[in-house]
C-alpha positions in Angstrom: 32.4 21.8 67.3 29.9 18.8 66.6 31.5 16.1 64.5 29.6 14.1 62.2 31.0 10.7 60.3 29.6 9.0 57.1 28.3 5.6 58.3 30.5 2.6 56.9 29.3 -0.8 57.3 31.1 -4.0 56.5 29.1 -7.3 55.6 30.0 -11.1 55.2 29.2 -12.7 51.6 29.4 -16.5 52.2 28.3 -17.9 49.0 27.2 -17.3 45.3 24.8 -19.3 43.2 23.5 -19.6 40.0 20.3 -18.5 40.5 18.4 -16.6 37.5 19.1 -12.6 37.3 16.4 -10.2 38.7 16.1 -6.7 38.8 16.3 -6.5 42.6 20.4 -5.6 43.4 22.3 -5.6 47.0 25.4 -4.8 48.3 27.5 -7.5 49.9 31.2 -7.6 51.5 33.1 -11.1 51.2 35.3 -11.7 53.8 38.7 -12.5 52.2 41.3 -11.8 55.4 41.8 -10.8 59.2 40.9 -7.7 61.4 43.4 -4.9 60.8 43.1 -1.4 62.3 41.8 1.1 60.4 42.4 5.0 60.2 39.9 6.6 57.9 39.8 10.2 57.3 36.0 11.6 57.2 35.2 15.4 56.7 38.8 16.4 58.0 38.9 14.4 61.4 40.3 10.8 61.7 38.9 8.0 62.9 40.4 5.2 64.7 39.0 1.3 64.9 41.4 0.1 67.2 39.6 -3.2 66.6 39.8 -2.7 63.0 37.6 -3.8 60.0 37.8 -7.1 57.9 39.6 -7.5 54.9 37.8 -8.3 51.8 35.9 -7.7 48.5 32.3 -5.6 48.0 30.3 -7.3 45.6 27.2 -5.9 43.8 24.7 -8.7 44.2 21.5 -9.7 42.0 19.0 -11.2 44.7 16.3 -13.6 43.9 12.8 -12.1 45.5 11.4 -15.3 45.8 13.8 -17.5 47.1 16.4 -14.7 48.8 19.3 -16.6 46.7 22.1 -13.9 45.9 24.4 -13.7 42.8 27.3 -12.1 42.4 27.9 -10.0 39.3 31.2 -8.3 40.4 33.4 -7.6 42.9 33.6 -3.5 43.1 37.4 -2.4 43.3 38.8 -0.6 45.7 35.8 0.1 47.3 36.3 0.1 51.3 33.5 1.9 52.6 29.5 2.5 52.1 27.7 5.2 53.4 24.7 3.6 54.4 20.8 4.6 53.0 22.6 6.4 50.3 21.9 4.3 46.8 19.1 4.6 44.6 19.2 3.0 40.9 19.8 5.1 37.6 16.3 4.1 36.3 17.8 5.4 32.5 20.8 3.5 32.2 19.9 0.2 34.6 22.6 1.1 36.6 23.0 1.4 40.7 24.5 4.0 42.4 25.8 4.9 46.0 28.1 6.9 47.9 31.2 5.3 48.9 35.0 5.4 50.4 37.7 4.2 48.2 41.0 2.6 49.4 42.6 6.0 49.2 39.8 7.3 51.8 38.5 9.8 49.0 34.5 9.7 49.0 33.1 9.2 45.5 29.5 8.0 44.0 29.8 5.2 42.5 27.8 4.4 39.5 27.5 0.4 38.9 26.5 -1.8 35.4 24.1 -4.0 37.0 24.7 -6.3 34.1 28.1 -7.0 35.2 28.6 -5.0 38.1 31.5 -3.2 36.7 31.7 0.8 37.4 30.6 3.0 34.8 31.8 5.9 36.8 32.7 7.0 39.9 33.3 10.5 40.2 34.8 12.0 43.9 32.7 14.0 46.0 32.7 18.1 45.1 31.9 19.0 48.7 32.4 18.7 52.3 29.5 15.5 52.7 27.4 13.5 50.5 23.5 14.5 49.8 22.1 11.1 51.8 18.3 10.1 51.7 19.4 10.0 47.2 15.7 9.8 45.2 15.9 9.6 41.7 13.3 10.8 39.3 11.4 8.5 36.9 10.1 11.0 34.4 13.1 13.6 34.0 15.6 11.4 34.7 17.6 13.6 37.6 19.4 12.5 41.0 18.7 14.4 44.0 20.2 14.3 47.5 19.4 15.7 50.8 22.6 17.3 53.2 22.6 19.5 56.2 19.1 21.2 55.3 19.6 21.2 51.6 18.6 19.6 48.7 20.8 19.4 45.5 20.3 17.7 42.7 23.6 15.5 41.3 25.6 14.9 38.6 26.5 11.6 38.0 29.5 12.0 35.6 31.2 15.1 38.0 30.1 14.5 41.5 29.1 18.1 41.1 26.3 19.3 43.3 23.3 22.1 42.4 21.3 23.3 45.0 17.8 23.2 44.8 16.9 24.9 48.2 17.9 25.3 51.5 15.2 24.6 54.6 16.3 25.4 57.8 13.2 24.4 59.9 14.5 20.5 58.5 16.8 20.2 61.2 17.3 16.7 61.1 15.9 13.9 58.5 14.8 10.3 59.8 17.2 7.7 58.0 15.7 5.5 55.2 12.2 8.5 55.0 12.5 10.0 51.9 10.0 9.2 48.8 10.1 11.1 45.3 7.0 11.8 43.5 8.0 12.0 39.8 4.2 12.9 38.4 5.0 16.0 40.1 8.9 16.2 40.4 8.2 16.4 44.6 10.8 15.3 46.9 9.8 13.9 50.1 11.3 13.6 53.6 10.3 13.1 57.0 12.5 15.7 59.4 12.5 17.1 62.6 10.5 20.5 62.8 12.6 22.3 65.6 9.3 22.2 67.7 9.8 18.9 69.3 7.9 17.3 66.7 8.4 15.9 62.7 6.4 16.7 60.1 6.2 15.4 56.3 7.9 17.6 53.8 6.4 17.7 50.4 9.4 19.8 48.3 9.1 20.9 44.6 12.3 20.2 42.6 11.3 23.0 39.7 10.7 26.1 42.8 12.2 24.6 45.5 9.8 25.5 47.4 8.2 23.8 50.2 4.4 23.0 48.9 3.2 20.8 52.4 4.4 21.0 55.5 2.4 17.9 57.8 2.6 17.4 61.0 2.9 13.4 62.0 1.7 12.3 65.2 3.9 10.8 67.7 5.2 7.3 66.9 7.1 5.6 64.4 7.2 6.3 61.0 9.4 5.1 58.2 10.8 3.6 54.7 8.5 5.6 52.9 7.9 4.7 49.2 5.6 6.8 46.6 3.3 5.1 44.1 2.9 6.9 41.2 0.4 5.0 39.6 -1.9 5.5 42.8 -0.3 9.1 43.8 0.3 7.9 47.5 2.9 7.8 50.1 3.3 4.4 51.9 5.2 3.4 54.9 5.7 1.7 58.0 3.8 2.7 60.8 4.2 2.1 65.1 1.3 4.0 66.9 3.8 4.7 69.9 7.4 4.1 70.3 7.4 1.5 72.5 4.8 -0.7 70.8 5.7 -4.1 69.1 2.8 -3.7 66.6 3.6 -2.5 63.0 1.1 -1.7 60.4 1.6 -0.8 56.4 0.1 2.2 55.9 -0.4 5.4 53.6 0.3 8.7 54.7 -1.9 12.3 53.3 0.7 14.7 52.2 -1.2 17.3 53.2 -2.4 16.7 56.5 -0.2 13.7 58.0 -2.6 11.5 58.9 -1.5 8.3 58.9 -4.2 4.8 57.4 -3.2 2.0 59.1 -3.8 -0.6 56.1 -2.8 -3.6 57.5 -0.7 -5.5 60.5 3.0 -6.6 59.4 3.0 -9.6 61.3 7.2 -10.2 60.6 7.6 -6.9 62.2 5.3 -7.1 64.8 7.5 -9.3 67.2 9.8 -8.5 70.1 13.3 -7.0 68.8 11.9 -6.6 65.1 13.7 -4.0 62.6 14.7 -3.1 58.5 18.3 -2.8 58.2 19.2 0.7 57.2 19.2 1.5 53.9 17.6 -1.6 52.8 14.0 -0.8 51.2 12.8 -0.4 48.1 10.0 -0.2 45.6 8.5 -1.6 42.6 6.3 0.4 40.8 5.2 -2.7 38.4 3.7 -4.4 40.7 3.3 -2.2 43.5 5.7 -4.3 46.1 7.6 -3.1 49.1 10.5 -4.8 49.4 12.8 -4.9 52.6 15.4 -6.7 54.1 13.9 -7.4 57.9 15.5 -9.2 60.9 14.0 -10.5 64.3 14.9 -13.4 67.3 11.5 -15.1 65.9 11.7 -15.1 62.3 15.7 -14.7 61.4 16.6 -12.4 58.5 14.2 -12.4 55.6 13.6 -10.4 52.2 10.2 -9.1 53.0 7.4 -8.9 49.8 4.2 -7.2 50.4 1.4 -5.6 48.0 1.6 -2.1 48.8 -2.4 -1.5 48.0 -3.2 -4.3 50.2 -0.5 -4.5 53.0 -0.4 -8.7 52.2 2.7 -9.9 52.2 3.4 -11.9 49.6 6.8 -13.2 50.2 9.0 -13.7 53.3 12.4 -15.9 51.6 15.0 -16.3 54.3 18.2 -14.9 53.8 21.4 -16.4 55.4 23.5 -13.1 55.8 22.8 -9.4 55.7 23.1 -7.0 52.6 23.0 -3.4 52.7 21.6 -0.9 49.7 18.6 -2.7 48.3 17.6 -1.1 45.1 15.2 -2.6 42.0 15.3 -1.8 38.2 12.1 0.1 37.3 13.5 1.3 33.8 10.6 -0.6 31.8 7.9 0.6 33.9 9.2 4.7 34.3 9.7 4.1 30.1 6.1 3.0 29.0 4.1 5.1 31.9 5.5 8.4 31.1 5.8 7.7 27.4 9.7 8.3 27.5 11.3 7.8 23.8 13.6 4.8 23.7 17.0 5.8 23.4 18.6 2.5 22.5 19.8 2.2 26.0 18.4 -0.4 27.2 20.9 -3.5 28.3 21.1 -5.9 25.2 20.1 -9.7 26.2 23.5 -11.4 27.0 24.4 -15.1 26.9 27.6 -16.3 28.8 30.4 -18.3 27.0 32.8 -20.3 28.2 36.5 -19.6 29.2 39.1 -22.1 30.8 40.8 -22.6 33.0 39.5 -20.1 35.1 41.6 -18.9 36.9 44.6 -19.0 34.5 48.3 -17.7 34.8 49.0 -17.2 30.4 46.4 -18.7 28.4 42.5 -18.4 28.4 40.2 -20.5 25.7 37.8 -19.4 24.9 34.5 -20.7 23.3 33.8 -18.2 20.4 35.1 -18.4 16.4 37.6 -16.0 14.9 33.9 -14.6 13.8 34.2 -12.8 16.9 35.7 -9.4 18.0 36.5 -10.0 21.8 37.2 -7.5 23.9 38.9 -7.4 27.3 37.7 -5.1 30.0 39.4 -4.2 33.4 37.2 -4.3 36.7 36.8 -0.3 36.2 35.2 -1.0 33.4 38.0 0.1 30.8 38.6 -0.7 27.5 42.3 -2.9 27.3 42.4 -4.2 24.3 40.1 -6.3 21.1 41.4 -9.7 20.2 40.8 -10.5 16.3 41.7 -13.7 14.6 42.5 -15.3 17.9 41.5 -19.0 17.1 39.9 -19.5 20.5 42.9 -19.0 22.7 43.8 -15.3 24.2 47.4 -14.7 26.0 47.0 -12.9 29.2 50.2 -13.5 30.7 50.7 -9.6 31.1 47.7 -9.0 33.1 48.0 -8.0 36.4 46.4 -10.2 38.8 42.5 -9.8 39.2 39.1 -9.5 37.8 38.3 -9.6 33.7 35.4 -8.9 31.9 35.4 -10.4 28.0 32.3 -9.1 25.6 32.1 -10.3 22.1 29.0 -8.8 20.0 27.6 -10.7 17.0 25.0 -9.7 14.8 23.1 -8.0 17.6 24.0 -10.5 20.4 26.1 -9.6 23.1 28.2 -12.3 24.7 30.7 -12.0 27.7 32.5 -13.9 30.3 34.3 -13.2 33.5 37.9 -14.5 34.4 40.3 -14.7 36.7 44.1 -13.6 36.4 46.3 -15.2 39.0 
């Protein structure tokens, strides 16, 4: 019997700035220990890495687009695997999501605050693998998932799975190729036909029935995004296999043919790639975004107009990240007329704590005027500190990560700590 694995992919974090919050979000692993070997248990067989994986701590990143600076907003617990190309960003709730491995080798989506990085929820797998290739859509405000020729749409409270449709000519899809159209509620994948070939499958999420089936000529073809202010399906293009050119181009739906828009002159050199996983778009201003490597040009956070194929950006970036996602919340909001809910992330201002770390005591710089509350790294409620004068005891916390929020008069203020 065939065996098939999640993929789990471990990265180094070597620094953290200060730099100003975006809306474009990472995945990063920090490096905190040695190589140990590893057993992890994946759809019922083990798997051994005799030369082990690192220890350390995942972080959920904010990542400056202009400059490629990352900041950390908070190390995710427990968290020990990721299975690559499998995030996509809850564009209701500003919050990021992915499939994952905990330390107890149980398989859960994970559902992340972007404002603090701290996990809303994350809910253990209901079946035997994960839906991969996970599109969300803007206007109805649902998660769907691809898996072993199905598509299901998921729950991100329960885990729990709902087909959609099963297509058994999909035999395969092509990692990092699936687009969502949400004017129309179409899902879109590029998958091998079982004649050799792939074709472009255009999938309604209301029928689930397949509405285009394309053929796409030989070559390369991936990372496709959908613009829904243009209706059109963008990608990355190689005319053959073996050729070191790569174009931005649009693909027809209905017939496959590919536009060449214009030459990508960072992917166009020898050994030139996108790391898995690591795509994304912005509908606001219509920009690909894509972490890209090669021997000429390093690793770089790659910015291009989608309309126009320019790219407008190219910031180096000293290590890798996996899972890039941006916030389009505003935009899927205003363009389909969506009623706000009250939702939205508050602005927050940081206050001060110190010493950080401490063992007992933590000062704080808020008045008795102030409510604070003290959060775990799960995100759970511990306890409110009223008429504190400044100073909070934590001498029975367990060592780790805090989170303190205060609210005034429509304000929100917080602070992280550290609990040795």
């Amino acid at each position: 019997m065939k065996k098939s694995f999640p993929i789990l992919l471990f990265l180094f974090l070597s620094f953290f700035s200060n730099a100003q919050t975006t809306d474009l979000y990472g995945l990063w692993f920090e490096q905190t220990g040695e190589m140990m070997d590893t057993f992890i248990t994946a759809y019922g067989d083990t798997i051994i890495e005799p030369n082990g994986f690192p220890i350390g701590n995942n972080h959920l990143v904010d990542i400056d687009e202009n400059t490629g600076i990352q900041t950390s907003q908070g190390i995710v617990p427990d968290l020990n695997g990721i299975v690559l190309g499998s995030s996509t960003f809850d564009h209701f709730n500003k919050r990021f999501i992915f499939w994952g491995v905990d330390d107890q080798n149980i398989r859960r989506i994970y559902n992340l605050d972007v404002s603090n990085g701290f996990i809303v929820n994350n809910a253990p797998l209901a079946s035997l693998a994960p839906p991969i290739e996970l599109e969300y859509d803007l206007k109805e405000d649902i998660l769907y998932g691809y898996s072993n020729s199905k598509i299901y749409s998921v729950d991100l409270l329960t885990g729990a799975q709902t087909l959609v449709g099963s297509y058994p000519t999909i035999q395969a899809v092509v990692a990092g190729s699936s687009t969502f159209d949400s004017n129309l509620g179409h899902y879109i994948v590029l998958g091998a036909d079982g004649a050799g070939g792939k074709s472009l499958y255009t999938i309604d999420m209301k029928s689930g029935a397949i509405v285009y089936s394309a053929p796409i000529p030989v070559g390369y073809l991936a990372e496709l995004q959908f613009d829904v202010s243009t209706n059109t399906v963008y990608g990355m293009h190689k005319p053959t296999l073996s050729s070191q050119t790569v174009y931005w181009s649009s693909i027809d739906q209905q017939t496959g043919v590919i536009t060449d828009i214009l030459l990508i002159p960072q992917m166009s050199t020898y050994n030139a790639g996108v790391g898995l996983g690591t795509s994304t778009y912005h509908q606001a201003t219509q920009s690909f975004m894509a972490f890209v490597s090669s021997p000429a040009n390093g690793r770089q956070l790659l910015i291009l107009n989608a309309l126009t194929g320019q790219v407008t950006s190219a910031a180096p970036l000293l290590e890798n990240f996996v899972e890039l996602e941006c916030d389009n919340t505003e935009f899927a909001n205003a363009y389909y007329n969506k009623i706000n809910t009250g939702l939205e992330s508050p602005v927050v201002a940081q206050f001060e704590v110190f010493p950080n770390p401490t063992n007992e005591l933590l000062t704080v710089d808020l008045s008795n005027d102030f409510a604070i509350e003290l959060y775990a790294a799960s995100g759970q409620l511990l306890k409110v500190f009223r008429q504190h004068n400044g100073a909070l005891s934590v001498a029975d916390l367990a060592s780790g990560i805090y989170l303190l929020r205060a609210e005034n008069e429509g304000q929100v203020f917080q602070a992280k700590f550290v609990k040795e």
